[in-house]
N, C-alpha and C positions, 0 to 999 in steps of 0.2 A: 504494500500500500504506500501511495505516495506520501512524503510528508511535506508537501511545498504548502507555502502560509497560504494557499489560494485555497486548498481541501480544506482547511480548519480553522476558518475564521468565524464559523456560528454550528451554536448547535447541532444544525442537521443539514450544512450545506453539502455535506459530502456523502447523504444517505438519502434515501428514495423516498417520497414524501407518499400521503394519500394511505392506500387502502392494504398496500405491503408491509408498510410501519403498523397499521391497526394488528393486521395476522400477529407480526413479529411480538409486540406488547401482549394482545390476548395469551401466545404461545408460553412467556416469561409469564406471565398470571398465572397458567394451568401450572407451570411447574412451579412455581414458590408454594402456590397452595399443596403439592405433592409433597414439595421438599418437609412442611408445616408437619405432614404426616409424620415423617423418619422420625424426628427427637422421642416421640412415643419408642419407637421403634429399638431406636438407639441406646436407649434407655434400659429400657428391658435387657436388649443383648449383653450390654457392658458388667450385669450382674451375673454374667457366664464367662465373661474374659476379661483381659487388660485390652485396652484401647490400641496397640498398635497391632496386637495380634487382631484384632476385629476389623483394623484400617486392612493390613495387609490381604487377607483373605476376601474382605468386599471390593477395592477396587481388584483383587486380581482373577474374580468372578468377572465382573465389569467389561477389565482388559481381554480377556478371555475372546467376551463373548463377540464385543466390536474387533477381533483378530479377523476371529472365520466369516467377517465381512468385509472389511477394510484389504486383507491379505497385503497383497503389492506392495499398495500405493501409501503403506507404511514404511516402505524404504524410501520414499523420494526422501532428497536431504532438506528441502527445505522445510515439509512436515517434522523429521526426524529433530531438526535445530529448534522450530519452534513450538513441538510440542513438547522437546526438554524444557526450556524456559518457563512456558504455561504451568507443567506440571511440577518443575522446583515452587515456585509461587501458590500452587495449591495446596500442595505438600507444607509447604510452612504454614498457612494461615490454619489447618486442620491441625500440627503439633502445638503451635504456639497457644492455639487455643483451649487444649488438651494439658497440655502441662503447665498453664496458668493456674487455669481450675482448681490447681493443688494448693494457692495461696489469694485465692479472692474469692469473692463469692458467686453464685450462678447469676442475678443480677446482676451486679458488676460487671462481672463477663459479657454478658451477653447485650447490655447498653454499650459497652468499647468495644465491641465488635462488630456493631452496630453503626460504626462510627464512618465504617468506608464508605457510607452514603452520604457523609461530607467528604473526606477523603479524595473521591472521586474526581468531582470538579476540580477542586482545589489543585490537584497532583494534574490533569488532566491539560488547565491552564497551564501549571509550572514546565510539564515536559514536553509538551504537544502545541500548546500555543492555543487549544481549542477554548471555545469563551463558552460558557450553556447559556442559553437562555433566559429572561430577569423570572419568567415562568418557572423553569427547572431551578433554578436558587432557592426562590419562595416555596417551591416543594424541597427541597433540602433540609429547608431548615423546619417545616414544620413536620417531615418525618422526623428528625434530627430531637426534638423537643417529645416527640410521640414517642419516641422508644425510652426516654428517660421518662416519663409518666409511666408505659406499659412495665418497663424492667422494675420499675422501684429503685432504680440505683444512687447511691448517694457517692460520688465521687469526691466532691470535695471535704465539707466539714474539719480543715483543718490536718488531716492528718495525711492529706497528702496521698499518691501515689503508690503499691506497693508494690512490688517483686510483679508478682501473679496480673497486675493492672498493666504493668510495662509490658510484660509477654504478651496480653492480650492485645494490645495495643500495636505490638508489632504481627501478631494476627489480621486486623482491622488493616491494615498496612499490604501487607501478601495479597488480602481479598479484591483491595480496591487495582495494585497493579494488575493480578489475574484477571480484573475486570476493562481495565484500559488495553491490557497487551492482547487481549482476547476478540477487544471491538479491532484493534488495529492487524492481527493475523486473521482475524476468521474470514475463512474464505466463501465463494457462492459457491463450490462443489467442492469434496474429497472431506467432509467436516468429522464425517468418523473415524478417520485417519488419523486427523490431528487430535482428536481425544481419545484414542485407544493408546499412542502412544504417551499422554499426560496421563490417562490411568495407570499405565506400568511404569514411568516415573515413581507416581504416589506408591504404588504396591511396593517397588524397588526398595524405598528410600524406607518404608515402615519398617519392612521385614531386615533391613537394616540396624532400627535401633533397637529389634527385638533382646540382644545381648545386652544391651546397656538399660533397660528399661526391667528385664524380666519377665520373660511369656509366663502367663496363665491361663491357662483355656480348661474349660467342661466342654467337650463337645456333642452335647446338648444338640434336639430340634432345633427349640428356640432359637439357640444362637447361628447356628448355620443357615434357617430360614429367614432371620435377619440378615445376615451376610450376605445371603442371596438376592434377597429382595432389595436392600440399598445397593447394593453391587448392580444388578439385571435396571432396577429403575432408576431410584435418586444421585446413583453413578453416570453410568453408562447413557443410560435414555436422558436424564434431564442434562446430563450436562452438552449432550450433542444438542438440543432444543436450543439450550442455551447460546452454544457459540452457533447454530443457524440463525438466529435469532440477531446474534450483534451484527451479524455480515450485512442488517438491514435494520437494524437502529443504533441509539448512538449509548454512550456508556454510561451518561445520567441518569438517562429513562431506566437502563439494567439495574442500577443501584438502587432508584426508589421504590422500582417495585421489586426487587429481591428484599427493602426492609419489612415487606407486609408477612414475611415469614415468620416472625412471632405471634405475630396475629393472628396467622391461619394454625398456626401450634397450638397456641391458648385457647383457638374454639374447640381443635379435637380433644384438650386434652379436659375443657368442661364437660363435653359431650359424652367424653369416656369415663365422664366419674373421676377423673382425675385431683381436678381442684374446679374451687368457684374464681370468678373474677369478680371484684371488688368495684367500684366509682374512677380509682387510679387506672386500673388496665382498661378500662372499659375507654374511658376520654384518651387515652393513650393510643390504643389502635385506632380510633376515630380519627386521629389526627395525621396517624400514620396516612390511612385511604385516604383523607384529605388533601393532603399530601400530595399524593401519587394523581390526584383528578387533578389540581390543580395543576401540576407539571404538563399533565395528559392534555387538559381542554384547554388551557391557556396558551401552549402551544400552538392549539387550532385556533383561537381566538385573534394572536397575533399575527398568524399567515394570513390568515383573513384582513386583517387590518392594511398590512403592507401595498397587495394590490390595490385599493380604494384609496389610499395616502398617493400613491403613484398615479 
């Protein structure tokens, strides 16, 4: 993809406007609501293993299965280079996230992780020169405010930072360049390519730290039918949506509706008996979707304007 300041001077001058971008965002909707499933998911499994042994065997189900499809066209070298890069970057935001956990708490976590939905822009301006939209800002930041009402998270209060908050932090980090390097490699054909080889990256790199972390595994249903299922769908399936998806919109739009993911977690996990949601989570997600329309139709609102200004 070319990087000349003439592709990346506005939001979406360098992506396909009208009813291709609509597909694209619907397609990113179905799957964060998918993705919203796993943490049930995930949840369950981890009380049958350690976490990198769980990584390692879901994405190398994943990788697996986009092999006996992709075959070939996983040797071209430019898939090969840039699906190493994607999938270093995914790999990190899934450890750093993981072995945070161990000194902050799952709010915490999960509002700084949260965080690549500013991230984005910001890093997007810095590296790329791309400016979003005053539409896509204003949805930033009141997703941005909506995850810290839905998480509960108190970050500041004085005491600062800790260990587990920086890790996550550098998570939130890996998520948002996976999401920029992701709009700028994904291609309009070969997409399972480049994610079969970022899943054996991820598989790689797990089963890697397995010596220095500790395997634990029961090899349990449970845990295998979890493996498989995030491995076969919220691997494998969503993440190929995903980068078809950026090949025909842009990286803002990917972040704000990837942050409706708590939202869609917190209703299965009311639905499932899990816990209630309170007044806080409740105005939280609100603001989240808020959010994401505002980015969504004010975009439409401004295209519109332009013509009739001209």
């Amino acid at each position: 993809m070319s990087s000349t300041s003439s592709s990346v001077t506005t939001d979406a001058s360098s992506h396909p406007e009208g009813s291709t971008r609509l597909q694209a965002d619907g397609a990113l909707v179905l799957m964060t609501a998918f993705w919203g499933v796993t943490f049930v998911v995930v949840k369950g499994a981890l009380s049958h293993g350690d976490p990198y042994s769980f990584l390692a065997l879901r994405f190398s189900i994943g990788a697996l299965a986009l092999t006996a499809i992709a075959r070939r066209e996983m040797l071209v070298p430019q898939t090969l280079r840039r699906g190493l890069l994607l999938g270093v970057f995914l790999f990190l935001g899934f450890v750093l996230q993981t072995v945070g956990l161990v000194s902050t708490t799952p709010s915490r976590s999960a509002f700084i992780t949260g965080l690549y939905v500013v991230l984005v822009p910001v890093l997007g301006l810095a590296l790329f020169r791309r400016r979003p939209r005053i539409s896509s800002c204003v949805g930033v930041v009141l997703a941005a405010v909506g995850l810290r009402y839905l998480t509960g998270a108190q970050v500041g209060e004085g005491q600062g930072l800790s260990w587990g908050d920086w890790l996550t932090l550098g998570c939130a980090v890996a998520y948002a360049f996976h999401i920029l390097l992701t709009e700028r490699y994904a291609p309009k054909s070969g997409v399972v390519a480049l994610v079969a080889v970022q899943l054996w990256v991820v598989a790689g790199l797990s089963a890697l730290c397995l010596p220095f972390a500790g395997a634990r595994v029961e090899w349990t249903p449970s845990f295998i039918g979890a493996a498989a299922f995030c491995g076969l769908f919220a691997s494998a399936m969503a993440i190929c949506v995903q980068t078809w998806a950026q090949a025909r919109t842009t990286a803002v739009r990917v972040a704000l509706i990837c942050s409706m993911e708590p939202v869609f977690a917190g209703v299965y996990s009311v639905a499932l008996g899990y816990e209630t949601l309170g007044v806080r989570e409740w105005v939280g997600g609100g603001l989240i979707v808020v959010g994401v329309l505002v980015a969504e139709l004010g975009g439409h609102f401004f295209g519109r304007l332009r013509p009739e200004r001209a």
